[in-house]
C-alpha positions, 0 to 999 in steps of 0.5 A, a space after each residue: 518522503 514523509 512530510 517534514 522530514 527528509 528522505 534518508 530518515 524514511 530510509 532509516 527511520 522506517 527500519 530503526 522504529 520496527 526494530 526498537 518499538 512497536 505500536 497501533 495506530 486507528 484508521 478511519 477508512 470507509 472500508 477495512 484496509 488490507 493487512 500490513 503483513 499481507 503487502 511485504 515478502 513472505 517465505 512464498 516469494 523466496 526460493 525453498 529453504 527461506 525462513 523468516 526471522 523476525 516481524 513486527 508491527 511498528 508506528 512511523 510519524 504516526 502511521 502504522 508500519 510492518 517489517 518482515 526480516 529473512 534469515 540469512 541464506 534465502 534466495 531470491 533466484 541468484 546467491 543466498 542473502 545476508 540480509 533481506 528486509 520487507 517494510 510497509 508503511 500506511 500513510 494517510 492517503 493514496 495522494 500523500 504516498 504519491 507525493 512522497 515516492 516523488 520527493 524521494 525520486 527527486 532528492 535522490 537526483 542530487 548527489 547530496 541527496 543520494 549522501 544523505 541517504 547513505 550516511 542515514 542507512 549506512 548508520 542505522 545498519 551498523 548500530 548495536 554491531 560490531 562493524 564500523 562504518 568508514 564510507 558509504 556511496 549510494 549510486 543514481 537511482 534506477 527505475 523499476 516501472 511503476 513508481 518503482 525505484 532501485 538504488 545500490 548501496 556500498 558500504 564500506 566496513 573494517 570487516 569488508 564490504 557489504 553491497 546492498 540493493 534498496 527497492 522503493 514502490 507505492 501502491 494506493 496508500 502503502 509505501 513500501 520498501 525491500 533492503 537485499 544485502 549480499 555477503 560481505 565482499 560479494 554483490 547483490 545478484 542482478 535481478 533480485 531486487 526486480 523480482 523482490 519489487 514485483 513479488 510485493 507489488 503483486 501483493 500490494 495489488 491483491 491487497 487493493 483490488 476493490 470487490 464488493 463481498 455484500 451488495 449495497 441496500 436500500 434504507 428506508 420507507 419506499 413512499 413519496 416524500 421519505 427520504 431513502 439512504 444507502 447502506 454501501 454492503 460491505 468490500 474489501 480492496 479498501 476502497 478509499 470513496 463511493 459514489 452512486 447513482 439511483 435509479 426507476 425502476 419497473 414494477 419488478 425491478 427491471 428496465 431501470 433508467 439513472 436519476 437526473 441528479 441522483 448522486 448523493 447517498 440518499 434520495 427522496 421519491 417524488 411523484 414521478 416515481 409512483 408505481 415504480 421502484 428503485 434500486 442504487 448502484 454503488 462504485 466503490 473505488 481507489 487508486 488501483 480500481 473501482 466496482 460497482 454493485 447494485 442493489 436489490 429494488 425497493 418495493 414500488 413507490 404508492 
């Protein structure tokens, strides 16, 4: 949960702050991170005929969030929907998204836990409508693999009863959440929100895989004494940290051996190093993967 606050205001307060405000929020990250609209449903993952009828970005506790809702009608693979909702929020880091999937598996262990969020989301459904909340139940919580977690949702209102399916997944440093809701009176279809949760965790994992696009590159003068910096190249995947090893080189860039103790971003020739030339091989990784790129070798050191 979001650190300070209690699982049911993620579980309504996510959906609560995309509806009413929107907002940026800047990010100080070592490569650009995937956009939020590229990591929940699209029309794509639905059957033919889905539609999409409102999105938009939205800041929660600070973090930046999105919200893409579906017409009523779309279909997953069993009946057409009344409601379905994609929610992604970034957090800090993949550690703090961690911490919190496993603080909502947790208090929805508990029954008081599994109330509140029921009460929390049953009352941020109905608000602005004309229906009328009377009792909510949420059941124990399911496992979808992963980190992923389904709960069910019955709410019950003076115009009948409205049967909802939640699906929760993390994924590096995104939280994101999927909200099915069938016509009222009739039940979710069994396997929607499995097929919900795994559309977006392809994305999720599409979104993450780290691939340098520009090789990293070797700044500086290549003498003995002057130290040499690496310009990391550009990737996309969001990769969270790098990591590096320089190595000698021969004359023309080949038979390359690592660096005894060469791993910081810079390094600085020594006399063992004369004639010879050097290259650097960056790993950029995250929570999902890792690749290493290399550079070009640098002119041979006098």
């Amino acid at each position: 949960m979001i650190r300070g606050l209690r699982s049911a205001a993620v579980v309504a307060g996510v959906l609560g702050a995309c509806f009413v405000g929107s907002s940026s929020a800047a990010q100080r990250v070592s490569a650009p991170l995937p956009s939020l609209a590229s990591v929940v449903l699209a029309t794509s993952d639905f059957a033919p005929g889905a539609h999409v009828a409102m999105e938009k970005s939205a800041t929660l506790a600070g973090q930046p969030a999105f919200m893409r809702a579906f017409k009523s009608g779309a279909k997953l693979g069993g009946q057409p929907l009344l409601l379905a909702v994609s929610v992604a929020w970034l957090e800090p880091d993949a550690t703090t998204a961690r911490a919190d999937v496993m603080d909502l598996q947790r208090e929805t262990q508990t029954k008081a836990g599994r109330q509140a969020i029921a009460k929390a989301w049953g009352t941020s459904f109905i608000q602005g409508g004309k229906l009328r909340l009377r009792s909510t139940v949420v059941s124990p919580p399911v496992s979808l693999g992963e980190g992923g977690l389904r709960l069910a949702l019955t709410i019950d209102t003076n115009a009948g009863t409205v049967r909802m399916a939640i699906g929760f997944v993390q994924m590096d440093r995104v939280f994101n959440f999927v909200v099915l809701a069938a016509p009222v009176n009739e039940k979710v279809a069994t396997g929607d929100i499995s097929r919900a949760v795994s559309a977006v965790r392809q994305h999720l994992r599409a979104a993450f895989t780290v691939v340098s696009t520009s090789p990293p590159t070797i700044v500086g003068t290549p003498q003995q004494g002057q130290p040499l910096t690496v310009d990391e190249g550009a990737w996309t995947g969001a990769p969270s940290g790098f990591t590096y090893v320089w190595s000698r080189c021969d004359a023309v860039g080949g038979t390359c051996a690592p660096i005894d103790g060469a791993t910081a971003n810079a390094y600085v020739p020594a006399a063992g190093d004369s004639g010879l030339t050097i290259r650097v091989t960056v790993t950029g990784s995250n929570a999902v993967g890792s690749q290493q790129a290399t550079s070009a070798q640098s002119t041979p050191i006098p």
